[in-house]
C-alpha positions in Angstrom: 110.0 66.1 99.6 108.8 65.0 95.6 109.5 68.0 93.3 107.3 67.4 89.8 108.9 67.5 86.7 107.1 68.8 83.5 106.5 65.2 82.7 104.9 63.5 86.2 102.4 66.0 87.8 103.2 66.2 91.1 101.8 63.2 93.5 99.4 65.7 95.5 97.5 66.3 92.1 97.4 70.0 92.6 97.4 71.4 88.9 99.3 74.3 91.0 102.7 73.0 90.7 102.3 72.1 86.8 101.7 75.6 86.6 104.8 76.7 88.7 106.6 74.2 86.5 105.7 75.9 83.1 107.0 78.9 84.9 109.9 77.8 85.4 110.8 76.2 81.9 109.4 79.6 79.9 112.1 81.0 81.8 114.7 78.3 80.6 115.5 77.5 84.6 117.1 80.6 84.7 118.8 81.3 87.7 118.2 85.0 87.2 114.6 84.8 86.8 114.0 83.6 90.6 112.2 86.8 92.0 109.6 86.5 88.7 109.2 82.8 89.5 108.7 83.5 93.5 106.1 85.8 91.9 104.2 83.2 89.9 104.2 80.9 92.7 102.8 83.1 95.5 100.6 84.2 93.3 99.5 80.4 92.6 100.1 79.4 96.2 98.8 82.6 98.0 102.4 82.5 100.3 105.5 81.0 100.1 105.6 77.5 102.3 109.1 75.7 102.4 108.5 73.0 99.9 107.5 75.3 97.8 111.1 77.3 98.4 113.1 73.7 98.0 111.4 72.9 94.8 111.9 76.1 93.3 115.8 75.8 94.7 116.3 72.6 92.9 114.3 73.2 89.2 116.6 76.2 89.2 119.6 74.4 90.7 120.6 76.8 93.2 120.9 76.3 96.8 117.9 76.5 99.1 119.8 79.4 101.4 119.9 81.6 98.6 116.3 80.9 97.3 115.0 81.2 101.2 117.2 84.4 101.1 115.3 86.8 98.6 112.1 85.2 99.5 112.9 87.1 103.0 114.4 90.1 101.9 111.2 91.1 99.7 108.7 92.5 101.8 106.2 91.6 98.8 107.1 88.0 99.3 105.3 85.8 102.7 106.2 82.5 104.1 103.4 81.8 106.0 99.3 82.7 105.4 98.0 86.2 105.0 94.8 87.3 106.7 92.0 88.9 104.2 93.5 91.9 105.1 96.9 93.1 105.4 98.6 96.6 107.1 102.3 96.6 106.0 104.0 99.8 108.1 107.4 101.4 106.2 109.9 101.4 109.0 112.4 103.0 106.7 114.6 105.8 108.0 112.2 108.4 106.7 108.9 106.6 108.6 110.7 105.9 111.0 112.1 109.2 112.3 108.6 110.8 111.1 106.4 107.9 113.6 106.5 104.9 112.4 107.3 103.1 116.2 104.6 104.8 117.4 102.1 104.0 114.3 103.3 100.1 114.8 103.2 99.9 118.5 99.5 101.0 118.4 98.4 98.9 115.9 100.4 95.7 117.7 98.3 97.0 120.8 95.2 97.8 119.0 95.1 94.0 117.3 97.2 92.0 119.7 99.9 91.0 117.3 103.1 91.6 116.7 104.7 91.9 113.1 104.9 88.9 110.7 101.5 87.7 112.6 98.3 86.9 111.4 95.0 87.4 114.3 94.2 84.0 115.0 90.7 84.7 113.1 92.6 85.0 109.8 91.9 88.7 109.4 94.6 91.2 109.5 97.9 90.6 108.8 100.4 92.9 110.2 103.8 93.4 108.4 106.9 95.8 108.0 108.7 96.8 105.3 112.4 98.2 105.2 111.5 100.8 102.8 108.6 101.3 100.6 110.5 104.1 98.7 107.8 106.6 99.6 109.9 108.7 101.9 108.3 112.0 100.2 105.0 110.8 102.4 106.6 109.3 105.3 105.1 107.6 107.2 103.9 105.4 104.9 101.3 102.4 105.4 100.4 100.0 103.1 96.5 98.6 103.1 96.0 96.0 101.6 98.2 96.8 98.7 97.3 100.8 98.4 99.9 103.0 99.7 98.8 106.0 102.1 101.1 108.6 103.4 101.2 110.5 106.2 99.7 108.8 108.3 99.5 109.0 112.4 98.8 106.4 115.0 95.8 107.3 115.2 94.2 107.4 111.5 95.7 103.6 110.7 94.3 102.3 114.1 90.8 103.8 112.8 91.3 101.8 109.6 92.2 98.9 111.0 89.2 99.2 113.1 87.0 100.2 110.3 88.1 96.5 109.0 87.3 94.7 112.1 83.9 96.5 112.6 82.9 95.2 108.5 83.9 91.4 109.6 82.2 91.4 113.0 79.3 92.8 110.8 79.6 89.9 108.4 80.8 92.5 105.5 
């Protein structure tokens, strides 16, 4: 792996990293800015591949465990591709006890993947989250960024539907 420096772009040409990389030096490689840089370069990057991780490890000097780390314990944060759109179920103790297996098991059935996974078309995303910190509305479901509560089996299956139905009909 080449990381850039602020002085040679990086070999791929991808003005990207430069960007990262001005990041990086406003925060004066501050090891205590690394969730705001992860940020910046998902943001840039749309997820968070490996290289990406290492190069932000070593600008910052920390190790690559650590940087890997909060990367994973963020439910905000993705190391692989995101479909167009994304379902993000709260399996925190709250959800959970109030149907969050249930809500999650029919939407695994109802699109055929499991969470972490993207349908192969590049569509829907399915993720969990420890805790959303909406336990007032448990159980909580994010869509594509907007949080609902109370929700059932049965209404997030419809919305994911309702997605599927606007892609097969081109919308």
């Amino acid at each position: 792996m080449t990381t850039a420096t602020p002085s040679h772009p990086h070999p791929s040409g991808d003005k990207r990293w430069k960007m990262l990389d001005a990041t990086i030096k406003r925060h004066q490689y501050q090891q205590d800015a690394l969730i705001e840089i992860l940020h910046k370069a998902q943001e840039l990057f749309g997820y968070l591949e490996n290289d990406l991780l290492l190069h932000i490890a070593h600008r910052l000097k920390l190790p690559p465990s650590r940087v890997y780390g909060v990367a994973t314990f963020y439910h905000l944060f993705s190391l692989a591709p995101q479909g167009v759109h994304s379902c993000v179920v709260c399996t925190g103790t709250a959800c959970y006890v109030k149907g969050a297996p249930a809500i999650l098991a029919d939407v695994e059935k109802f699109t055929r993947i499991h969470p972490g996974e993207t349908t192969a078309d590049g569509q829907i995303s399915l993720l969990t989250a420890r805790c959303l910190g909406a336990c007032g509305i448990a159980p909580a479901v994010v869509f594509d960024g907007k949080v609902l509560g109370h929700q059932t089996p049965e209404s997030v299956t419809e919305r994911v539907q309702g997605w599927l139905e606007s892609i097969k009909n081109g919308k």
